[in-house]
C-alpha positions in Angstrom: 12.9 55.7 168.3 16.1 56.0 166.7 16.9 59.0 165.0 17.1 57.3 161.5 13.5 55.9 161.8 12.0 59.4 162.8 13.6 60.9 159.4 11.9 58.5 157.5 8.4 59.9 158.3 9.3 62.6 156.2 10.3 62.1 152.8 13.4 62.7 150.7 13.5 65.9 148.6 14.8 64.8 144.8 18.1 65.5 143.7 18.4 68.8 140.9 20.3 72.5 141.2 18.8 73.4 144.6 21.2 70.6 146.2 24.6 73.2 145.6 22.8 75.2 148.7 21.3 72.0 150.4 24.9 70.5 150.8 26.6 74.1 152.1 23.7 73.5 155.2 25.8 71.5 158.6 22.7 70.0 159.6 20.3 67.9 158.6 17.5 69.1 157.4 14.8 66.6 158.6 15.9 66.9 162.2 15.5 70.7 162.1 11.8 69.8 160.8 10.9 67.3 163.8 12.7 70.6 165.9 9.8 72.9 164.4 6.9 69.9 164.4 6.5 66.8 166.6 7.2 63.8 164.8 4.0 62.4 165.3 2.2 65.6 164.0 4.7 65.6 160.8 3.4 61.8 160.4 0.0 62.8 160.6 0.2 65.5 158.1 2.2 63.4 155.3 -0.3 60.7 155.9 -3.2 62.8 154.8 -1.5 64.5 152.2 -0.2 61.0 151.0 -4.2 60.2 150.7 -5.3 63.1 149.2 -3.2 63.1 146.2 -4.4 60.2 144.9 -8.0 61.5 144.7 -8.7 63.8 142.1 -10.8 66.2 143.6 -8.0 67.3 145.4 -5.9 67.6 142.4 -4.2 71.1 142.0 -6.3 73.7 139.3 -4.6 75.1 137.0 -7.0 78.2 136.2 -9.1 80.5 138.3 -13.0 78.6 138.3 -16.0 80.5 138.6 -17.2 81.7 142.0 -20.4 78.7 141.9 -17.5 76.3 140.7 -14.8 77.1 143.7 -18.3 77.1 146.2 -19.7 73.0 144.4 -16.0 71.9 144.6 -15.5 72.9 148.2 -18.5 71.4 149.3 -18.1 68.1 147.1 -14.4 68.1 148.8 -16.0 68.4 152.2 -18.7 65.5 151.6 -15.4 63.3 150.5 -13.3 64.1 153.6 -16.3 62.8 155.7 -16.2 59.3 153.4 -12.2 58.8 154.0 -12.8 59.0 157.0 -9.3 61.0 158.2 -9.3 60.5 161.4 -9.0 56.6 162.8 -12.4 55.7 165.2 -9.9 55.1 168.0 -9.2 58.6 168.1 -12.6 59.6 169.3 -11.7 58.2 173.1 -8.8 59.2 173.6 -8.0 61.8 176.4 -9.3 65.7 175.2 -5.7 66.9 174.3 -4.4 63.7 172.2 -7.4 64.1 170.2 -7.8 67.6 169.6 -4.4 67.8 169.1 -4.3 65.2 166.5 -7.7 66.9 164.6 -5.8 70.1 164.5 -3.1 68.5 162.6 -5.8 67.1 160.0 -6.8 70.5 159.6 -3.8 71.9 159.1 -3.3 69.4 156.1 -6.3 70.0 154.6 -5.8 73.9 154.6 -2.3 73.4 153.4 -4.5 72.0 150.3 -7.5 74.2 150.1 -8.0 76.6 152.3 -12.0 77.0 151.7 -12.0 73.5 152.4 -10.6 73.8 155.6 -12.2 76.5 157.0 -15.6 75.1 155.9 -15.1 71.9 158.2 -13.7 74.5 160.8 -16.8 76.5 161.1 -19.8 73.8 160.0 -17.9 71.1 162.3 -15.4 72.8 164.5 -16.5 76.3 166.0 -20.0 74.9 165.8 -20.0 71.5 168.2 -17.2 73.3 170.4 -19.7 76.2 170.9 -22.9 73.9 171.1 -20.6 71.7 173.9 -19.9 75.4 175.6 -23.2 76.4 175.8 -25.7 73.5 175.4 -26.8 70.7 177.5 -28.2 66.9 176.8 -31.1 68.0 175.6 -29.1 69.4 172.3 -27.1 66.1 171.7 -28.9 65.0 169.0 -27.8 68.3 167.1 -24.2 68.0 168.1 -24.0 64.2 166.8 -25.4 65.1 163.3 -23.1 67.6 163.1 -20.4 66.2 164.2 -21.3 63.2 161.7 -21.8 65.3 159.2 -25.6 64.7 158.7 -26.0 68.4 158.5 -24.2 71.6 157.7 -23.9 73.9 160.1 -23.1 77.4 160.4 -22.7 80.2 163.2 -24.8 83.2 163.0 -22.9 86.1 165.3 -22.3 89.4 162.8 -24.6 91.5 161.9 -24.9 94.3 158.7 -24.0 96.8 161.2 -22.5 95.2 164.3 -19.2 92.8 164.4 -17.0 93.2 167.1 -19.3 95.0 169.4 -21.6 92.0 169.9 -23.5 93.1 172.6 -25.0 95.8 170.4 -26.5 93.5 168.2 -30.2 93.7 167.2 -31.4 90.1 166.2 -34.2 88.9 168.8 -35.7 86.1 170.5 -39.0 86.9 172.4 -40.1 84.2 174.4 -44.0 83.2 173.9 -45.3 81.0 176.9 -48.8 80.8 174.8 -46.9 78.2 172.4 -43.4 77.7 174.2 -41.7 78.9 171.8 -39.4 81.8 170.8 -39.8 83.8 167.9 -36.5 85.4 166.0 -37.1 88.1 164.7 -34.9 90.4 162.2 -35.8 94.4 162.6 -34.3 95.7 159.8 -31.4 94.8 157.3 -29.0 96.2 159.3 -29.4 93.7 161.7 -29.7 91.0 159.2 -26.9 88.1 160.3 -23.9 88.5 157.3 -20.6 86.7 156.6 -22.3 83.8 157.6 -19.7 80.7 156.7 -21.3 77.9 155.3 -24.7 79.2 155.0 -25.0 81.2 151.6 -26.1 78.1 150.1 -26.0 75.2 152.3 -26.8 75.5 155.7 -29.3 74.0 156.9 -28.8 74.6 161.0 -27.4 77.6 162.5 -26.4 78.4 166.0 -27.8 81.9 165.8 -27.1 84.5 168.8 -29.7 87.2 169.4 -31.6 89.0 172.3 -33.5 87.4 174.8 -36.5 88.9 175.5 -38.7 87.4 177.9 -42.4 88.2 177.5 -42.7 90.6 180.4 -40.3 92.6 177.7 -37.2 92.2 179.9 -33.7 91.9 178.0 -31.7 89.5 179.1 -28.6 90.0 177.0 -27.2 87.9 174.1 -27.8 84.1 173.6 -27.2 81.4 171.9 -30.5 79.3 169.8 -30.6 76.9 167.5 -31.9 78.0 164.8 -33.2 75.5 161.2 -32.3 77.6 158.0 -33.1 74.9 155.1 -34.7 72.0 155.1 -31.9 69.7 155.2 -33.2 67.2 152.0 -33.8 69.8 149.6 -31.6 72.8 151.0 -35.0 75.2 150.4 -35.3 77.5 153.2 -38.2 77.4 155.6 -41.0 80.2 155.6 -40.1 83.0 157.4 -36.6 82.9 156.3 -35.0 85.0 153.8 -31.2 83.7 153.2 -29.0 84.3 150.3 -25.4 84.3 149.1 -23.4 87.7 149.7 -21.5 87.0 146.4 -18.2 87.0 145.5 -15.0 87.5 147.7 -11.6 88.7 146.9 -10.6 85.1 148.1 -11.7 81.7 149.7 -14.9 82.1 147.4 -14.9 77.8 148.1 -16.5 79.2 151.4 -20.4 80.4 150.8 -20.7 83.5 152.7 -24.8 84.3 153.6 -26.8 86.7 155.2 -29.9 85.3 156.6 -33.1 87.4 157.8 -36.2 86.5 159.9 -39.4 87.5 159.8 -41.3 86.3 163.4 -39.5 82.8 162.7 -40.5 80.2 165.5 -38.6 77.6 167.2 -39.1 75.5 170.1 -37.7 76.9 173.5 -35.7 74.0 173.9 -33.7 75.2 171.2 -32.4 77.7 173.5 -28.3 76.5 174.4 -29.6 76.6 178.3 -25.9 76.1 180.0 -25.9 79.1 182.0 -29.3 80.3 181.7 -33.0 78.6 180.5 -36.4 80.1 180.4 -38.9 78.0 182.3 -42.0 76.3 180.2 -44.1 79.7 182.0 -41.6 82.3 180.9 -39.8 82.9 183.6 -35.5 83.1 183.2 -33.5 81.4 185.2 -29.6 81.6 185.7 -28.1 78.1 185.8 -24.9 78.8 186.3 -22.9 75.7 188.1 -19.8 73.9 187.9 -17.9 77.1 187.3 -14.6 75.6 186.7 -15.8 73.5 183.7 -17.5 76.3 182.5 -15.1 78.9 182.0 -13.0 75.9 180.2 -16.0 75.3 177.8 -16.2 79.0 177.3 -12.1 79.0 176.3 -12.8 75.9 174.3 -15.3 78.1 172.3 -13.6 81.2 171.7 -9.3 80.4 171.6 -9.9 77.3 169.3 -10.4 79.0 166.0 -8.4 81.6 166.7 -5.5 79.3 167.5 -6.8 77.1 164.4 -6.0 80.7 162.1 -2.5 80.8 163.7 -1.8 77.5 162.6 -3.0 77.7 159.4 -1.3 81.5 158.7 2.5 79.9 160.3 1.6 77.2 157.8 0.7 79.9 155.0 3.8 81.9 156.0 6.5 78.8 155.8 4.9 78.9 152.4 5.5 81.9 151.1 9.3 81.9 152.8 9.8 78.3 151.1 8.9 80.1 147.7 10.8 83.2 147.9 13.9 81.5 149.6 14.2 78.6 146.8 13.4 81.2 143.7 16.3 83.0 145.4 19.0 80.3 145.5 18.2 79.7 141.9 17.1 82.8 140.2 20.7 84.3 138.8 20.9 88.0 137.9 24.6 89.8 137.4 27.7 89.1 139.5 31.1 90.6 140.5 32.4 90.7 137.3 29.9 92.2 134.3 31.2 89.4 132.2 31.6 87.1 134.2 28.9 84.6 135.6 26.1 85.4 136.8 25.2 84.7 140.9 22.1 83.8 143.1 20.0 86.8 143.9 20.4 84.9 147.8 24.0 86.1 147.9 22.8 89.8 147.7 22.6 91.6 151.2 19.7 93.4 150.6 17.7 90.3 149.4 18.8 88.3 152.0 17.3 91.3 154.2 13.8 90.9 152.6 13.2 87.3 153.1 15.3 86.1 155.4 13.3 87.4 158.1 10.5 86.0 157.4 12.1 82.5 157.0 13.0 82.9 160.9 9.6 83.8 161.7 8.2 81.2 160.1 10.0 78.8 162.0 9.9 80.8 165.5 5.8 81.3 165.2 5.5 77.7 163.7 7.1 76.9 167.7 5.4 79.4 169.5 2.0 78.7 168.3 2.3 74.9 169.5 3.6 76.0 172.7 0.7 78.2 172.8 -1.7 75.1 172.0 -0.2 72.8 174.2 -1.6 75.4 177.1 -4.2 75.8 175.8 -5.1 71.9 175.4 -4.3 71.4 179.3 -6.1 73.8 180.7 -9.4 72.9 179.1 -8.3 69.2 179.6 -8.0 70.2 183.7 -11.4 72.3 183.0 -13.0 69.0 182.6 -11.1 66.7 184.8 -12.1 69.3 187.8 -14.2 72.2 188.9 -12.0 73.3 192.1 -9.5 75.8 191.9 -12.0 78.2 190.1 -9.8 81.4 191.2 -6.7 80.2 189.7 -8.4 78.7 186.7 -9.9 82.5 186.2 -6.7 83.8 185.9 -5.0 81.2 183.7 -7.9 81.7 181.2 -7.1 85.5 181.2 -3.8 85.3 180.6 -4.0 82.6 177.6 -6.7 84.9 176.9 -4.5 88.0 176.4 -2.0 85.6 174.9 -4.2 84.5 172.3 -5.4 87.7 171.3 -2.1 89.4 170.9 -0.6 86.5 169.1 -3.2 85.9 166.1 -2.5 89.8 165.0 1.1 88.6 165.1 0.9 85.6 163.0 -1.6 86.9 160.9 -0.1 90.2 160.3 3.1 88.5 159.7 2.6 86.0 157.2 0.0 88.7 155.2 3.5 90.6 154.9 5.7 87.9 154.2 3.4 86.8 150.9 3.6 90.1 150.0 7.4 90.9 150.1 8.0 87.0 148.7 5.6 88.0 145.6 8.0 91.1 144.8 11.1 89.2 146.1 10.6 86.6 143.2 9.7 89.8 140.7 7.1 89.1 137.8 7.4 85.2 138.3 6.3 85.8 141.2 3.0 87.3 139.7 2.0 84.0 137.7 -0.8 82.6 139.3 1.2 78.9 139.0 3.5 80.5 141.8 1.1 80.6 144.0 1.8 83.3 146.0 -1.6 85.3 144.7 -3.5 82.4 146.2 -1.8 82.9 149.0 -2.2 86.2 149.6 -6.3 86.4 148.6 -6.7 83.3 150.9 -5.0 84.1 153.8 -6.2 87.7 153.8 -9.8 87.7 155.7 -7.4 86.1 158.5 -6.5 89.4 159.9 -10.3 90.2 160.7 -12.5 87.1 161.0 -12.8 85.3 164.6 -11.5 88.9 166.0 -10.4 92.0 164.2 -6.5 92.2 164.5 -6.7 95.6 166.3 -9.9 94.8 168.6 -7.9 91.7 169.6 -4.5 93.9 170.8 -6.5 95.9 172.6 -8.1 93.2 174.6 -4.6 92.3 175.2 -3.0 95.3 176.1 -6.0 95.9 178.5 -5.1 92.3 180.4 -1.3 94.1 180.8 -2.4 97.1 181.8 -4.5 95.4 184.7 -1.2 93.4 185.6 0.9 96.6 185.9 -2.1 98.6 188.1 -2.8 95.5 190.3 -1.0 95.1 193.9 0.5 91.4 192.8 0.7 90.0 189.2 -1.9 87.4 188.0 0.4 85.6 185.5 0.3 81.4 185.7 1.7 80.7 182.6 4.8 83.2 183.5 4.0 85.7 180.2 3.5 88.7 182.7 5.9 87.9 185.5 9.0 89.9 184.1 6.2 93.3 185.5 7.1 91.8 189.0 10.7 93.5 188.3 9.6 96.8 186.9 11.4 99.0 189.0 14.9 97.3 188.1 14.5 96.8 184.4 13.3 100.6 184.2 16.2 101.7 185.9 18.7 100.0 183.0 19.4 100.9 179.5 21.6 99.6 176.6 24.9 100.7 178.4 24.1 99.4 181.6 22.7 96.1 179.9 26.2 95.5 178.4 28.4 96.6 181.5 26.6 94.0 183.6 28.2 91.4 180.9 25.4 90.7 178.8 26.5 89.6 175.1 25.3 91.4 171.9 24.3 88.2 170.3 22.9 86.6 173.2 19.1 85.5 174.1 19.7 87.3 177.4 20.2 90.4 174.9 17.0 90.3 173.5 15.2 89.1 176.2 16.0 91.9 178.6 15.5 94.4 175.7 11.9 93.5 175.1 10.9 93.6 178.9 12.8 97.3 179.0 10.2 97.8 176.2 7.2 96.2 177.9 8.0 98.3 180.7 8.4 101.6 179.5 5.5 100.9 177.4 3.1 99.9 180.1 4.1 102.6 182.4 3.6 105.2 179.7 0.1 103.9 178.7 -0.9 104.2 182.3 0.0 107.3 182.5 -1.8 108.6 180.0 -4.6 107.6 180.8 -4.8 109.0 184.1 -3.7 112.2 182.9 -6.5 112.3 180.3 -8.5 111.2 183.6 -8.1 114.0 185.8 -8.5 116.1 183.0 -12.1 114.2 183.0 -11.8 112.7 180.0 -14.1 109.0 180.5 -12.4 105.8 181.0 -13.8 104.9 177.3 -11.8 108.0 175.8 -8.7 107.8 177.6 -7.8 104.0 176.7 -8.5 104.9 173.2 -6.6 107.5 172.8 -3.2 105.5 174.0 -3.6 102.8 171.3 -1.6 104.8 169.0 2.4 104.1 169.8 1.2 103.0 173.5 -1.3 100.1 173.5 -1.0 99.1 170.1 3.0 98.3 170.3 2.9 96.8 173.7 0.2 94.2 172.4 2.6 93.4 169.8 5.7 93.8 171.7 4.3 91.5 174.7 3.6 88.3 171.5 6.8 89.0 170.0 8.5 88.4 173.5 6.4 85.3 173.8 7.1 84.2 170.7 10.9 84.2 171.3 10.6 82.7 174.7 9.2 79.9 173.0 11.5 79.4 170.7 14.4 79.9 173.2 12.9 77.1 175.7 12.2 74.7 172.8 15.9 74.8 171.5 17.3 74.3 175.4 15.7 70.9 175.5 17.9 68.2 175.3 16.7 66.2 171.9 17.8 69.2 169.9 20.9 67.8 168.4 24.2 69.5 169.2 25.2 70.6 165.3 21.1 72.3 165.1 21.8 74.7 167.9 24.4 77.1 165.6 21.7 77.4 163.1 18.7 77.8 166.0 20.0 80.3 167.4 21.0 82.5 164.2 17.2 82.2 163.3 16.4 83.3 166.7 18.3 86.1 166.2 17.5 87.0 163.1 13.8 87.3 164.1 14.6 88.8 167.5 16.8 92.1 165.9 14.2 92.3 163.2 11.7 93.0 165.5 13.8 95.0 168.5 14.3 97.1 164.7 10.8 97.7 164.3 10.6 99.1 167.7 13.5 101.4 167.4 11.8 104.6 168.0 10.5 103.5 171.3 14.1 102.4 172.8 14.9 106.3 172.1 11.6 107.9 172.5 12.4 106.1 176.0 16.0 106.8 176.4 16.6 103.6 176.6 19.4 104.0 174.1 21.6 107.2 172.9 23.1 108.3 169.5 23.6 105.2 167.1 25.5 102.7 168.9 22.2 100.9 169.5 20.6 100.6 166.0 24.1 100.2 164.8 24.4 97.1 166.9 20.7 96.1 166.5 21.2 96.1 162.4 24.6 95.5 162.1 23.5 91.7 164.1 20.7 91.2 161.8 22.6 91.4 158.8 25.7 90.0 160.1 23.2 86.7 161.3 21.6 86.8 157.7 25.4 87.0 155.6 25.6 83.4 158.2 22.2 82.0 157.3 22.7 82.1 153.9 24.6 78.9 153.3 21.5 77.1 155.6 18.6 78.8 153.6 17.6 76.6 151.5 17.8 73.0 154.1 15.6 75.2 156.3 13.1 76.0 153.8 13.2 72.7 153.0 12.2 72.0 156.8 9.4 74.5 156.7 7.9 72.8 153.1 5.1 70.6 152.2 4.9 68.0 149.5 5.3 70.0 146.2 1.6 69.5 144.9 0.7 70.9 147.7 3.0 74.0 148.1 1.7 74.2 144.3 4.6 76.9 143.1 6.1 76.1 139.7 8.7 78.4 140.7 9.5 76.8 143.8 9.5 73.0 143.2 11.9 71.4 145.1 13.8 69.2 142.3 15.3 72.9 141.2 14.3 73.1 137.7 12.9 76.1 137.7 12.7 77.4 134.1 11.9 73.6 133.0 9.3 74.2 135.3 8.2 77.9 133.7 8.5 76.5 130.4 5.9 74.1 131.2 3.5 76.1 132.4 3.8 78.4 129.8 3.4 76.2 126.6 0.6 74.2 128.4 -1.8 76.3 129.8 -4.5 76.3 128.2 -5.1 78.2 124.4 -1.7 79.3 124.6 -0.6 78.6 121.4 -3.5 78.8 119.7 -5.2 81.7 117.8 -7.9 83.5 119.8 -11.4 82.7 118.9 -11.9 86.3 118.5 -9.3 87.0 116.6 -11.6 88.8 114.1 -12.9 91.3 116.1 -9.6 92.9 116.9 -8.1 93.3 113.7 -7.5 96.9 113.2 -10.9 98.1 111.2 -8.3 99.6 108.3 -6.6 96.0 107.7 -9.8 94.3 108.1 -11.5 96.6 105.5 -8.8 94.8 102.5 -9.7 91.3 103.7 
């Protein structure tokens, strides 16, 4: 398709004061956007979007609603999504990776307009048939079509009061009785009552509930999955035996209805059991079914990586949004100027401001690449899952590696675009604080991010653990190529920054930063390993030791090893040959940008390891970045205009992309509501003196 015709799936920004930055760009902007985004996802996207703003209950609020409001308005917004009917029937066979792909994009859409909504259809619909499809078998179908139709509402039941990330400890049981076949859930106590149950506060009426398997000769046989009825799905009442409730009101994404749900000898039938790998026969007796390994251990990553890598593409979303806000306030908020009487100029042109959001402009558009990279890998291995059940061995190790890739990433993301809302809310001062720019929301709904479907910390362990096993085994187990660089150890350890430029290697180079994060990797890995067999001989347990190197060990290298993955990404996607020639200045400024920043945040480690000596390291480190932000400055505002969505649905009045920004204030603030009118209670807050001579 011509390149003309692929512009036109996205559509023209209008004409106002932002356009004295848009024409300094030497790009067009709409080609850096199908860069960042397939085309055919972009389409996707402005399609829904397109539909949704001409039905009102996706029309913007303009005040905060009350906590039942936000919950009936989510829920009403579901049922509607299921009667437009987003995605075309067609889509529904089509190969595993077209449609899944193509699904994620609808989602990202619809959290990109309300993020309760979105996560509601992700956890009743989503996490809930990919987890019934990873552990059931035929005889659950039934459940997974209504589901999937949306004939019920669904939930999963997997935290408890007390336990979260340490499922296994989890006190919830299901004690098989062979007298009536059935199993009988039972809640011990409160604090093993199921909590933060999306979905189910107040209309659930199915949950796939994980608890204890007890068989009735009192054997445990671990943690498994039942389907479990909460409501009755006609009136929404609960069933006897059930005691479920609402947790009440969140700091954010109170659209969502949060329960906690308790059981008091509940039955079910013991087909309810999800019986992939294991079933208990009609007599009692439990029986492992494991089979088809390959597929399995797909399903299982099917389960587990989608809604994590759902929450990465929702927070790069969520962090292009706060970078579009901050950067566009900033090419048109003015304050002082060379001359004191003289006119005023862009806060954008000041160093230090370009500093605090430039940054996170680059990441945005680096994670927005990584994260589909990190998809598209995902997709085809659980597509080859399915297609095959041979090569189980090297199957194993590719699902351990996106494993560890996974879980060092979404801390990254996460983490990242928590940060950037925060330093964009301060970057655009008290404007910034108005609810109407949006960057409150923002922060309140993107927040729970960093410790739902894995707590960011938990999750960099489990990474850091995956390296470690790399670095201790005889041969690397990388596939995908993330770990290879630890095949080289010996060579990258024996360089540093003086040796790194006498072999040739340019400052501003990828090479640069590259070879500078697997120095870091290195050093990092080798120092965690040796801790912990020192704390070992000093006979401190395996459980100890690894803790204690989380702290500047474990911890970095985690983050290090997604940063590095991250800008791999980004590198290999700007090689390819449909990147036009005049992108690939402005490409590879952003990729620096992001790469000094966060070599920067890792300066102590580059001495702590000798790595680098007195300043000529941090001075070359910082003096890039800066240098590479002075450059992006003129290309700011056509990038954030790359990153943006429609305006109604970035919802900023201070970031709207016709430019108008205090036309825009003014709005807001003569036409919210009561604000030029006299308070009701205008009576009781007259001083009591002045009121006593009325």
């Amino acid at each position: 398709m011509p390149v003309d015709e692929e512009r036109t799936v996205i559509p023209d920004v209008p004409r106002g004061p932002l356009c004295d930055y848009r024409s300094k760009a030497q790009f067009n902007w709409k080609d850096f956007r199908l860069v960042l985004e397939d085309k055919e996802l972009v389409k996707i996207k402005y399609d829904i979007w397109r539909r949704l703003e001409r039905e009102p209950l996706f029309a913007p609020v303009t005040s905060t609603l009350s906590v039942d409001q936000q919950k009936e308005r989510a829920a009403r917004q579901v049922n509607r999504i299921a009667d437009l009917e987003l995605a075309p029937s067609e889509i529904y066979s089509k190969p595993y990776k077209y449609r899944v792909r193509y699904l994620m994009s609808i989602n990202e859409a619809l959290h990109a307009v309300c993020p309760s909504l979105s996560v509601k259809i992700a956890l009743g619909v989503g996490l809930f048939t990919n987890s019934l499809l990873a552990m059931g078998t035929d005889r659950h179908q039934e459940i997974y079509n209504q589901a999937w139709n949306r004939e019920i509402i669904t939930c999963l039941a997997i935290t408890e009061v007390s336990h979260g990330s340490n499922t296994k400890r989890c006190r919830t049981t299901a004690t098989y009785d062979p007298a009536t076949q059935e199993f009988i859930i039972h809640t011990p106590d409160f604090e093993a009552a199921k909590c933060w149950v999306g979905n189910l506060g107040k209309t659930a009426s199915m949950a796939l509930l994980f608890a204890i398997l007890y068989t009735a000769d009192g054997e445990n046989h671990g943690l498994q999955g039942f389907l479990v009825p909460i409501r009755d799905p006609k009136t929404l009442l609960p069933y006897p035996g059930v005691t479920v409730g609402d947790i009440g009101e969140k700091i954010g994404l109170n659209g969502i209805d949060n329960g906690f749900v308790m059981f008091n000898h509940y039955r079910i039938p013991r087909e309810n059991l999800l019986n992939r790998t294991g079933d208990v026969t009609p007599e009692g007796v439990y029986e492992s079914t494991f089979s088809e390994p390959g597929k399995i251990l797909g399903a299982v990553l099917e389960s587990f990586s989608a809604g994590r890598l759902g929450i990465m593409q929702e927070s790069s979303n969520t962090l292009s949004h706060a970078a579009v806000i901050a950067v566009r306030y900033a090419a048109l908020r003015k304050q002082f100027g060379t001359d004191r009487n003289g006119p005023e100029q862009s806060i954008i042109e000041y160093q230090l401001h370009q500093w605090r959001i430039f940054p996170y402009l680059a990441a945005a558009c680096v994670l927005k690449v990584s994260v589909f990279a990190m998809t598209e890998i995902y997709l085809e291995t659980v597509q080859k899952s399915q297609a095959e059940s041979n090569g189980f061995e090297l199957l194993t190790q590719i699902v351990s590696e996106i494993h560890a890739l996974v879980s060092s990433s979404k801390p990254l993301v996460t983490w990242t675009a928590r940060d950037a809302i925060q330093e964009s809310r301060e970057a655009c001062g008290g404007h910034g604080y108005l609810r109407a720019a949006n960057l409150g929301e923002l922060r309140n709904n993107h927040d729970p991010s960093c410790t739902y479907e894995g707590d960011n910390n938990v999750l960099g362990q489990q990474a850091s653990n995956w390296l470690i096993r790399q670095w201790k085994n005889a041969k690397v187990e990388s596939p995908v190529g993330t770990a290879s660089f630890i095949t080289r150890r010996d060579a990258i350890l024996s360089g540093d920054y003086d040796a790194l430029l006498r072999t040739g290697v340019r400052l501003e180079s990828t090479e640069f930063v590259s070879q500078c994060y697997e120095w870091l990797m290195c050093w990092l890995l080798k120092q965690s390993v040796a801790q912990m067999e020192e704390a070992s001989k000093a006979g401190v347990d395996t459980f100890t030791a690894r803790n204690n190197c989380q702290v500047y060990r474990a911890r970095d290298l985690s983050r290090a090893y997604a940063e590095y993955y991250a800008l791999e990404s980004f590198r290999s996607r700007c090689a390819r040959g449909d990147v036009n020639a005049d992108l690939k200045p402005v490409l590879f400024r952003v990729y620096l940008i992001y790469g000094m920043w966060c070599l920067d945040r890792h300066m102590t480690t580059f001495y702590a390891g000798s790595f680098a000596k007195g300043s000529a390291f941090a001075d070359a480190v910082r003096g890039t970045l800066l240098r590479m932000c002075g450059e992006l400055k003129d290309s700011a505002v056509a990038i954030a205009d790359a990153l943006a969505p429609p305006d109604w649905v970035l919802n900023s009045v201070i970031a709207k992309s016709d430019g108008r920004l205090y036309e825009n204030i003014q709005s807001v603030f003569m036409t919210n509501p009561g604000a030029l009118e006299r308070a009701s209670w205008w009576k009781d807050v007259i001083p009591s003196k002045l009121r006593a001579k009325l």
